[in-house]
N, C-alpha and C positions, 0 to 999 in steps of 0.2 A: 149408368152404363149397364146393359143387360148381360149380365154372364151365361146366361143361360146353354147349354150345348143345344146344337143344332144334331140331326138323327147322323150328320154326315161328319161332326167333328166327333162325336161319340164313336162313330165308327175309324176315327183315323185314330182316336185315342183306345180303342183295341188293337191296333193294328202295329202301336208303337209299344204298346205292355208286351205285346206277344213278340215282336219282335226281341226284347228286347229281353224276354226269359228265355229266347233261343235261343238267342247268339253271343250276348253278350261273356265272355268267357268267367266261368265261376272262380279263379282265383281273383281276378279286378273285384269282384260282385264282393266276395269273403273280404277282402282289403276294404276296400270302402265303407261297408256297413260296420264292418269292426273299427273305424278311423284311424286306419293304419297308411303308414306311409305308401304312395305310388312311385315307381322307379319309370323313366322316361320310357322304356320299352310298352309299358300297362298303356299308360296313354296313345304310341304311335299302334297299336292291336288296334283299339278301341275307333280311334281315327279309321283304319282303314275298314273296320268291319261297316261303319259306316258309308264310306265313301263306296264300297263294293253294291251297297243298299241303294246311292244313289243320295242318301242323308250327310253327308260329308260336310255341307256348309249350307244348315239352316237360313241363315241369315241373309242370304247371297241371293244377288236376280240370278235367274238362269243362264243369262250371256256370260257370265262369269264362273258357271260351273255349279251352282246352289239351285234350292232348291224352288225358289220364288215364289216359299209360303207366304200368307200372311199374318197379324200380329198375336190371330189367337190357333192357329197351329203350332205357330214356333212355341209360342206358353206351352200348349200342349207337349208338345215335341218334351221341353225341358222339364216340367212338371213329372210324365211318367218316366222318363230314362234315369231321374236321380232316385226317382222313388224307386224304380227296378234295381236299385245300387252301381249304376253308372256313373265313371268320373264326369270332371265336365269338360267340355271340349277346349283343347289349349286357347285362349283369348288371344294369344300375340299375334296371333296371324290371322283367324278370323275374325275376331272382334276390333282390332286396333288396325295395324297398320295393312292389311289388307283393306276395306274400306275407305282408306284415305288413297291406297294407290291407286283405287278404284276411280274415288274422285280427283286426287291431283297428279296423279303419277303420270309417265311417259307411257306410249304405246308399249315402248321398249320393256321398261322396269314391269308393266303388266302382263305382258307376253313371258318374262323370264321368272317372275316368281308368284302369280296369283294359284294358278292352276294347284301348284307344287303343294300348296299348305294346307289344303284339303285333306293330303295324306302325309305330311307333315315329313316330303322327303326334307324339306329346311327346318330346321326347329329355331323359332325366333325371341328376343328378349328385348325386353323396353330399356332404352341407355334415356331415363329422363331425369331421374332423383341424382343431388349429389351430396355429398355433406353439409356444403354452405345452401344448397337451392333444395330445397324439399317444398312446403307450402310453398316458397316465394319461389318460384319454376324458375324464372325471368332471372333470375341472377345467375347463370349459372355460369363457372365458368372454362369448362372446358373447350380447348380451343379448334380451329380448323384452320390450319395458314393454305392458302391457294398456291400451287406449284404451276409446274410449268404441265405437269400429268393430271391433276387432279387434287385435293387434299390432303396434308398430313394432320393427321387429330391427337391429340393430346390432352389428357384429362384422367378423370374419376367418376365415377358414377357409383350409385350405390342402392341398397334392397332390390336387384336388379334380379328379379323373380325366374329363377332354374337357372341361373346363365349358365350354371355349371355342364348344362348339357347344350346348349342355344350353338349354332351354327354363325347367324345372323341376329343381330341388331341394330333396331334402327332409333339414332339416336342425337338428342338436339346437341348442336355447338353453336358457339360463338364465332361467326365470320365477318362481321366487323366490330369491333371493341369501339368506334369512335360514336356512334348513334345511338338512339334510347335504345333500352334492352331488349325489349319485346321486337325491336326490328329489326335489329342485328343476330338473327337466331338462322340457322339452316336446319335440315332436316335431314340427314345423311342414313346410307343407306351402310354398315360395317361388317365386311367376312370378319369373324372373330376366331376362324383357322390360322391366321398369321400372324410373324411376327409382330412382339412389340403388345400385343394385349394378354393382362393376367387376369385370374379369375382366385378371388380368393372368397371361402364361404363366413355368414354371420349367423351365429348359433341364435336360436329362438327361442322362446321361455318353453316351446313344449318340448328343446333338446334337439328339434332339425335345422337341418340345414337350407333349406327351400331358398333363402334370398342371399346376394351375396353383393360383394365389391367386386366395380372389374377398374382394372387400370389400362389406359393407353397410352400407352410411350412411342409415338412419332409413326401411329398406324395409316397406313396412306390409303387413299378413298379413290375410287377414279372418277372423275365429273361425270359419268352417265347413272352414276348411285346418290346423284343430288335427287331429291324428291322435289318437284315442284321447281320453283324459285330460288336463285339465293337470297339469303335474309329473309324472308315470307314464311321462316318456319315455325313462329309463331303461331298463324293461322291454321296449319297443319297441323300443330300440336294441340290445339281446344277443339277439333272437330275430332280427333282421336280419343281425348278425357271424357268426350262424351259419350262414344259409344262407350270406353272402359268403365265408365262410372253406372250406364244401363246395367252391362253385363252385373256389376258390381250388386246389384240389388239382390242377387243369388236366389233366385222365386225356387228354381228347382231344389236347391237347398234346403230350402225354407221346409217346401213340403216333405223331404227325406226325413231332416232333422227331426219333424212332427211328426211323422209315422213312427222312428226310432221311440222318441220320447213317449209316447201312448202305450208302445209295448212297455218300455221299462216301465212304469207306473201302472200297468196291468198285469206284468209278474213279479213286481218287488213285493216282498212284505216285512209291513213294519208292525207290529206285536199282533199276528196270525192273520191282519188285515192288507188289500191288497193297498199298495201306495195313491192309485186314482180315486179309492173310495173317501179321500180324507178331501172334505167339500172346502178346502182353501186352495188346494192343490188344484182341486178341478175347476173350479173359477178360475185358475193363472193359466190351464191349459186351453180353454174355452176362449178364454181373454186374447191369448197370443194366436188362437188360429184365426178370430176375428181380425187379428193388423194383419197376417199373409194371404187372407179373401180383400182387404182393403188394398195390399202391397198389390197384390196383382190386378185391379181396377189401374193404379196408377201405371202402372207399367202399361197396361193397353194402351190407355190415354195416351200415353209420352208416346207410342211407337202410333199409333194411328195417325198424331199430329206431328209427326218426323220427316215429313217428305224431303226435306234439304240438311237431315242430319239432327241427332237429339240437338236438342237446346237447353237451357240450363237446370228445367225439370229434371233434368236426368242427375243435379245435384240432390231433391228432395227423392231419387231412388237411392241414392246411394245411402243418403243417410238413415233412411228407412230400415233399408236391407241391412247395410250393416247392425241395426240397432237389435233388428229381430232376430237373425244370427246370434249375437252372443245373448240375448234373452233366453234362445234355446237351450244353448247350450248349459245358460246355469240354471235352467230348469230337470236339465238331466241330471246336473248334481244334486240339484235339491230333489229329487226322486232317490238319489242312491243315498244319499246322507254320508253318513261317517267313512263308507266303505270307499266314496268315490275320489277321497282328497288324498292317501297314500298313490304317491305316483313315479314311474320309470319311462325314463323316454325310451328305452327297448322297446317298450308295449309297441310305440307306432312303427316298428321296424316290419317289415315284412315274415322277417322267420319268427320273429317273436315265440316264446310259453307264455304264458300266461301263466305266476307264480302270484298273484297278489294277494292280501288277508278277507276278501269280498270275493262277489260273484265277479262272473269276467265280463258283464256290462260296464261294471264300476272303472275297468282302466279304458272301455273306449268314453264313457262319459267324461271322467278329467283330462284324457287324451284330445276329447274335441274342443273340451273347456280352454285349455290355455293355447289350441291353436287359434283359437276365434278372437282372443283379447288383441289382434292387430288389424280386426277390422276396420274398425272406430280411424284407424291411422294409413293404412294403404290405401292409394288412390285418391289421395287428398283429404285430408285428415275432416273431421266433424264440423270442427270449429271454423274450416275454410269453406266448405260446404255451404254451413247453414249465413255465412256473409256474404257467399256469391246467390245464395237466394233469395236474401234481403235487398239485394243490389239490383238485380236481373229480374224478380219474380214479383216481389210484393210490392216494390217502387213501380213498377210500370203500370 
């Protein structure tokens, strides 16, 4: 595959740098680059500075309010926004369940919430993981009984990513318990303003709060927030894993993290030498930008041949990206050495000082270090990954 820029993608990718040292608001930009925590306000800014740009939702054909680039824009798109220190755009709505409403949703359900997420008047969170169903999805068992009005749902869910701020979730139940599991599943659509759902937080090795537990205790759904079919929710749930698991491959990421890591190892020094002049180092940095030029070949691939939705390649992105993700990150540590393992989960707080016994690179390097060690496991953990593309990919 030629990567090569065209005179005309070179120019959209000035057009996004520059954008994006305009407007982007310099406290997100100071947060981000430092790896410090984002508060739901930073992201809906962000959201709307784009939607105001007309960039609101890369991803999207234009009948739906996007932008109806294609596969090597959107790279672009993502590549220079994370490297200008841009968050990244919430996934729940335009990467997951937007997509799916797009393809199975009612006229209804797309009229009343596609538009909305672009600017993120709904903030939305995935009800899919639960204690017992994590890898094995299919077992889950939170339930949906059918009323005379619509559903009352009942359950647990769990890692259930910001719910603390989410409006909306949309999330699989169990609406017939007597048929195999994968056909007895619906795809509901949950106000999470009302009674009868909790939301309680799970602390993460780097001290946040980001995922959580919700509990529903007898929350009632109205049948026009059925997504799709009843029981067919199944089918709706793997054409979703798939876009989440592209997203997942994190390319913008990729190339932040690597421009981060170059500086550090260009102003570290370790006895009056700079840290990239130590030629092991610089083979492992070398090393690792060659997988995120290879990561992003694969990602064109997967998105050129997607016309009816990723397909299971988008398990060989996810484990990629996840892999080079936390590479990075303990590349950053091995750049700061001693200085970067003393650690305060304050650091990733917003108001944060910076008090550590090292330079204040050293607390965003282990601050990124131990946010990254859950990539390997969200989104469908390595080990499930690399089965379903032994199953789907190398068997066919």
């Amino acid at each position: 595959m030629d990567l090569t820029w065209t005179a005309h993608e070179r120019a959209f990718r000035d057009e996004v740098k520059e954008f994006v040292q305009a407007e982007l608001p310099a406290d997100i930009r100071e947060k981000v680059l430092k790896h410090q925590r984002l508060i739901n306000t930073d992201y809906i800014r962000w959201h709307r500075v784009l939607a105001a740009k007309g960039w609101g939702a890369p991803n999207w054909p234009v009948e739906h309010g996007g932008t109806g680039w294609g596969p090597m824009q959107r790279l672009i798109f993502e590549i220079e926004t994370f490297k200008g220190g841009a968050p990244r755009l919430l996934p729940f709505g335009l990467g997951m369940i937007g997509p799916v409403l797009m393809k199975y949703g009612s006229k209804a359900l797309q009229d009343r919430f596609i538009k909305r997420m672009i600017t993120v008047e709904d903030w939305w969170c995935q009800g899919y993981s639960e204690p017992g169903a994590g890898s094995d999805l299919a077992s889950l068992k939170t339930r949906a009984v059918k009323t005379a009005d619509g559903y009352v749902v009942s359950g647990q869910k769990t890692w259930t990513t910001l719910a603390q701020y989410a409006d909306w979730m949309f999330c699989l139940a169990r609406t017939d318990p007597d048929v195999k599991p994968q056909r007895g599943i619906s795809l509901l659509l949950i106000d999470l303003r009302q009674p009868g759902v909790t939301v309680r937080p799970i602390r993460t090795l780097d001290g946040g709060v980001d995922v959580n537990e919700v509990w529903l205790d007898e929350v009632k759904v109205p049948f026009e927030n059925l997504v799709g079919n009843e029981n067919e929710g199944w089918t709706y749930a793997k054409y979703l894993l798939g876009h989440e698991r592209t997203g997942i491959a994190g390319i913008g990421h990729c190339h932040r993290e690597l421009k981060i890591l170059k500086n550090m190892a260009d102003e570290m020094r370790v006895d009056g030498r700079r840290a990239i002049d130590n030629p092991r180092l610089k083979e492992k940095v070398v090393r690792i930008e060659a997988d995120i030029r290879a990561l992003e070949m694969l990602l064109l691939r997967v998105a050129a041949n997607s016309a009816q939705g990723p397909g299971p390649q988008a398990s060989m992105l996810k484990v990629r990206g996840s892999e080079i993700q936390q590479d990075l990150a303990m590349l950053q540590m091995e750049v700061m050495g001693i200085d970067g393992w003393p650690y305060d989960s304050a650091w990733r707080e917003s108001d944060a000082s910076f008090f550590g016994p090292g330079p204040e690179p050293a607390a965003a390097a282990s601050g990124g270090y131990f946010d990254m060690r859950k990539t390997t496991i969200y989104g469908g953990t390595t080990e499930v990954q690399k089965t379903i593309i032994a199953k789907m990919v190398l068997s066919s």
